[in-house]
N, C-alpha and C positions, 0 to 999 in steps of 0.2 A: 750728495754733500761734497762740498770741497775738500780735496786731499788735504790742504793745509789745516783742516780746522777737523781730523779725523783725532780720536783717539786711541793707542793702542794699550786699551783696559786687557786687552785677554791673549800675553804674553808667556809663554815658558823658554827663560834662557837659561844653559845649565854651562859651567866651566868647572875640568875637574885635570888635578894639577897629578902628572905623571912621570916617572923615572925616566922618560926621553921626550917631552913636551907637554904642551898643553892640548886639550879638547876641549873646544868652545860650540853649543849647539843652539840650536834657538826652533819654534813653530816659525810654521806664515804666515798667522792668519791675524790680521788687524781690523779691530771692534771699533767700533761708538755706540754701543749699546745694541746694536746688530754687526752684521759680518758687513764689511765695505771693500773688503779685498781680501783675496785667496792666494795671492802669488806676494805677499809683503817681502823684502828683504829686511831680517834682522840680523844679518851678522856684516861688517864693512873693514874690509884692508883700511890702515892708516897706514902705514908702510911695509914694505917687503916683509920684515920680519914681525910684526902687531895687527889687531883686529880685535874687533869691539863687537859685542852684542850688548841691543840697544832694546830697550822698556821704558813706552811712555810718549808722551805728546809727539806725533810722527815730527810736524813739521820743525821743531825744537831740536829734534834729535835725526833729523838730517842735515838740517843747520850746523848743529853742530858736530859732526862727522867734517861736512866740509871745514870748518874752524880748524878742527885739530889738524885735521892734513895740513893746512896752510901753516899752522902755527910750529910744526914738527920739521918742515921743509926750511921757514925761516931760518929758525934757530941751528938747523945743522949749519948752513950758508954764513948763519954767524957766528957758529963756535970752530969752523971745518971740524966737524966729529959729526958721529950719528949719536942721538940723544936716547939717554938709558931709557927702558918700560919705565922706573921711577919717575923719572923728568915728564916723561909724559903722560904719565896716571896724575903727577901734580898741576901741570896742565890743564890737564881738561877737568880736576875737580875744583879749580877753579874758577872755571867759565861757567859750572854748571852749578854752583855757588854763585855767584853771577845774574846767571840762568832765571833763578828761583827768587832772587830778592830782587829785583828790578820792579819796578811798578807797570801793570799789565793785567788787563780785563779777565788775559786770562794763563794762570801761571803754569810756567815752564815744566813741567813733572816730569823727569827723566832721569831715568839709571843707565850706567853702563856697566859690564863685565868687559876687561880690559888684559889680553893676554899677549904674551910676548916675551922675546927670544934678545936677551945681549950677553955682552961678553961674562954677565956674571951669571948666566944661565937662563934656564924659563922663569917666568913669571906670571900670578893672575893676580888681578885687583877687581876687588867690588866698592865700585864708584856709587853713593848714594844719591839721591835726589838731591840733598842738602851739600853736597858737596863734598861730603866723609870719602876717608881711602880708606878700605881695609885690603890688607896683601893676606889673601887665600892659600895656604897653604897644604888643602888638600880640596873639599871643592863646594859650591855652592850653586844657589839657584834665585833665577827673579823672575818676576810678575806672579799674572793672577794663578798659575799653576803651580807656582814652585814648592807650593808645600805639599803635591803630589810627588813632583820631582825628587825632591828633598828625602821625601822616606825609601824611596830608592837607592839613591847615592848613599842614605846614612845605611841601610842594608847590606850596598852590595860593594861601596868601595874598599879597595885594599890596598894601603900606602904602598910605591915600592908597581904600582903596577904597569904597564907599557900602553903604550897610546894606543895598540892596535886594541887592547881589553878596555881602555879606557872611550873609545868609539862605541864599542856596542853596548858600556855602561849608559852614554850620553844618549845613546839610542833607545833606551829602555828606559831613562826616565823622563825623556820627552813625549815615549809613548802613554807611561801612566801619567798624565798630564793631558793628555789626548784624549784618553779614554775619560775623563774623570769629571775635567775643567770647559764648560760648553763654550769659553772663549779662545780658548788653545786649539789648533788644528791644522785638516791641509797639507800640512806638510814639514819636513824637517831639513835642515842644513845644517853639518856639522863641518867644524874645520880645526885644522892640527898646526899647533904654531909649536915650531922648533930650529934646529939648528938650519936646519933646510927654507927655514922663511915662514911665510902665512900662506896655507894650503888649504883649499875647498877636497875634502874626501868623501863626503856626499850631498847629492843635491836630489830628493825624494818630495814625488807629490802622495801624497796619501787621502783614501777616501775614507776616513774613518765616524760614523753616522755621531753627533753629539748627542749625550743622552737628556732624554726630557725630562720636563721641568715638572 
């Protein structure tokens, strides 16, 4: 099948918001109704300090990775400033607003988790399909796993906790999402956005067998 016209139905991104940054983690494994790729990247630098994890039509939501980049780089060159997480969560819920209402055989369906690091601290946004902002204030999850994810995080999170606990939280609930969801798999990448920028702190392939139908 052509990568442009893959879709990724069987996504687990989790972002969990923590007393020294953010942890943003995502699978690799990208569906169209079977497995089409094992090595997907779902998590992308927008700049030094942001990165997004992306759910939903690959070729829509590589598009728009490159968009936002270009759109973030502009506007600094036109304001000389670097543009807040808000500025650019409104941004790209924009485009992806946009995205969805344009006329098209075949539509746009894309979310983002959107994390990042300015002067007025961390931040996470859950960016919808339709274009909605919600700003996360302790942590969430998307695609087809997340409501494995989900009961993990609503378990195990504890306000107030450090990225290094919050790593092996995100790590645990991409796993029950692994074990659970036969479109989630492969493998996990999480990354830590904080005062220090947007950091890859693991890059894990995993053979974990999907359970049958």
């Amino acid at each position: 099948m052509d990568e442009k016209l893959q879709v990724q139905k069987g996504t687990t991104t989790v972002g969990i918001v923590c007393k020294d940054g953010v942890v943003i983690a995502a699978d690799r494994r990208a569906t169209a109704g079977f497995v089409v790729n094992k090595r997907a990247e779902k998590v992308h630098r927008i700049t030094d300090n942001m990165a997004v994890t992306m759910a939903g039509l690959v070729s829509d939501a590589q598009l728009l990775v490159k968009l936002i980049r270009a759109e973030v780089k502009l506007r600094n060159l036109q304001t000389l400033r670097k543009s807040t997480v808000k500025e650019t969560a409104n941004l790209l819920a924009g485009m992806l607003y946009s995205n969805l209402r344009k006329p098209s055989m075949v539509p746009g369906i894309v979310a983002f988790l959107l994390a990042g690091h300015d002067d007025d601290g961390n931040h996470l946004y859950d960016l919808g399909i339709d274009g909605s902002i919600t700003e996360i204030p302790d942590y969430t999850s998307d695609g087809s796993g997340s409501v494995f994810a989900l009961g993990t995080l609503e378990a195990l999170y504890k306000k107030g906790m450090s990225t290094d606990e919050g790593i092996k939280l995100a790590a645990k609930a991409i796993s029950a999402a692994l074990q659970r969801d036969t479109a989630t798999g492969n493998g996990i990448d999480i990354w830590v956005i904080n005062d220090k920028g947007a950091n890859v702190v693991l890059e894990q392939e995993l053979n974990v067998p999907s359970p049958s139908l």
